[in-house]
C-alpha positions in Angstrom: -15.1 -27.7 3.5 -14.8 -26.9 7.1 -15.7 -23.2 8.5 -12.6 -21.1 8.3 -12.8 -18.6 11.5 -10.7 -15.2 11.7 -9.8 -14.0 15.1 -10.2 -10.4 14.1 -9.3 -6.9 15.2 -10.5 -4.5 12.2 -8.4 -1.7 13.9 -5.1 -3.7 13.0 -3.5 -3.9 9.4 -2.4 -7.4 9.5 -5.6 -8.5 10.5 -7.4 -6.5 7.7 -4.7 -7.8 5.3 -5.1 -11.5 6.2 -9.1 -11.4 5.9 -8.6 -9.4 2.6 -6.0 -12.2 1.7 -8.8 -15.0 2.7 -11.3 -13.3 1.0 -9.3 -13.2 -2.4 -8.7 -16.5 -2.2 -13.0 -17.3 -2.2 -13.2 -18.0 1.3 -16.1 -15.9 3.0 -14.9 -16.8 7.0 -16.5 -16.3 10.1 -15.6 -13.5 11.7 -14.8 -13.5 15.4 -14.1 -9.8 16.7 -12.3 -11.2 19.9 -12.2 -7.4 21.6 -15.4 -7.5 21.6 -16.1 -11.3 22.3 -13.3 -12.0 24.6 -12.4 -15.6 24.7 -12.3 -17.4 27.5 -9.8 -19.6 29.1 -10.7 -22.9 27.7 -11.0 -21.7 23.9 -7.8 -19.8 24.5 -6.2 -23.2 25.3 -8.1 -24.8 22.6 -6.4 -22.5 19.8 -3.3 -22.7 21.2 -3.6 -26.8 21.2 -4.5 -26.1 17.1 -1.2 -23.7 16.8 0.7 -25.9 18.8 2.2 -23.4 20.4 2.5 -22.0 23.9 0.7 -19.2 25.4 4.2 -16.7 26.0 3.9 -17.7 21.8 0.7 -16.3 21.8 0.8 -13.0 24.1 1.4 -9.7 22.9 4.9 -9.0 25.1 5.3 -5.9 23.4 1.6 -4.7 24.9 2.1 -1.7 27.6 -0.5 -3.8 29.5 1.9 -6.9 29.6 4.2 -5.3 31.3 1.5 -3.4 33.6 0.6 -6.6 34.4 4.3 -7.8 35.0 3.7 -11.2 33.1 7.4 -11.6 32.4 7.6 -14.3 34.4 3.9 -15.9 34.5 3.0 -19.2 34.0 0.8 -20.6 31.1 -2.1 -20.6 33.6 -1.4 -17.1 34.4 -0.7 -15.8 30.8 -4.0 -17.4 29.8 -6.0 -15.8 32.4 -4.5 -12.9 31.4 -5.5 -13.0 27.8 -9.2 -13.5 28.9 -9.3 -11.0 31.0 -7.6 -8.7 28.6 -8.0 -9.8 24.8 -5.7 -6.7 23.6 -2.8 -9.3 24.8 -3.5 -11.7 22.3 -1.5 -12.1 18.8 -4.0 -11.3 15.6 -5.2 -12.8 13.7 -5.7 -16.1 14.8 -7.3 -18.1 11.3 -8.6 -21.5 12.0 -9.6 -23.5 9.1 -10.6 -27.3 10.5 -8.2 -28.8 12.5 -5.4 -26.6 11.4 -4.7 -23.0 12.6 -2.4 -20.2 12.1 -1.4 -16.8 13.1 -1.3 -14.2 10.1 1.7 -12.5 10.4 2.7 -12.4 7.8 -0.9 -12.5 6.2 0.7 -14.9 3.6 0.7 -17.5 6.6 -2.7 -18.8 5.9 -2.4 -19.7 2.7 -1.0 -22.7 4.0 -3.9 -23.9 6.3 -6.5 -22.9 3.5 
C-alpha cells in the first residue's frame, strides 16, 4: 500500500478531523506540517497535478494575506509563488494516498482516495 501523506496544520480543525478520520480508518500517514516545511514551487504544482485542480482552487482567498498580497487577479505562476512564499495561503489538508489526492474538507473526502 502506498504512503498516505497529510498536508497538516494541527492548529486547524479540519485538519485534526481528517488525520483523526485517517487514523480510524488504520492508516498511520506521514505527516507533513507544511507551516513549518513550506513547499516549494515545484511540489506545489505536483499536488495540484494529483488534485487536478488549479492553483485559485487551491489558495486560501478568504486569507487577510491574499488580499495583502492583491492576488485577485494573479496568474497560476504568481498564485504558486505566492503559496511558497507564504504556506498560510494554502487549502488544508492536502491527503495524498499514491497517485490520488484530496483536500479534506469535508474530512469525509478522503475516504474516497484511501
Amino acid at each position: 500500500m502506498p504512503n498516505v501523506i497529510i498536508y497538516h496544520n494541527p492548529r486547524c480543525s479540519k485538519s485534526r478531523q481528517t488525520l483523526e478520520l485517517i487514523r480510524e480508518q488504520g492508516v498511520e500517514p506521514e505527516i507533513i506540517e507544511y507551516l513549518k516545511q513550506p513547499l516549494k514551487v515545484q511540489e506545489l504544482q505536483n499536488l495540484l497535478n494529483l488534485l487536478k485542480i488549479s492553483a485559485s482552487e487551491l489558495v486560501r482567498s478568504k486569507e487577510s494575506l491574499f488580499k495583502e498580497l492583491k492576488l485577485d487577479d494573479a496568474n497560476e505562476n504568481e498564485m504558486l509563488a505566492a503559496m511558497a512564499a507564504n504556506p498560510v495561503l494554502i487549502e488544508r489538508p492536502i491527503v495524498v494516498n499514491g497517485k490520488r489526492a484530496c483536500i479534506g474538507r469535508p474530512p469525509e473526502n478522503v475516504l474516497e482516495i484511501l
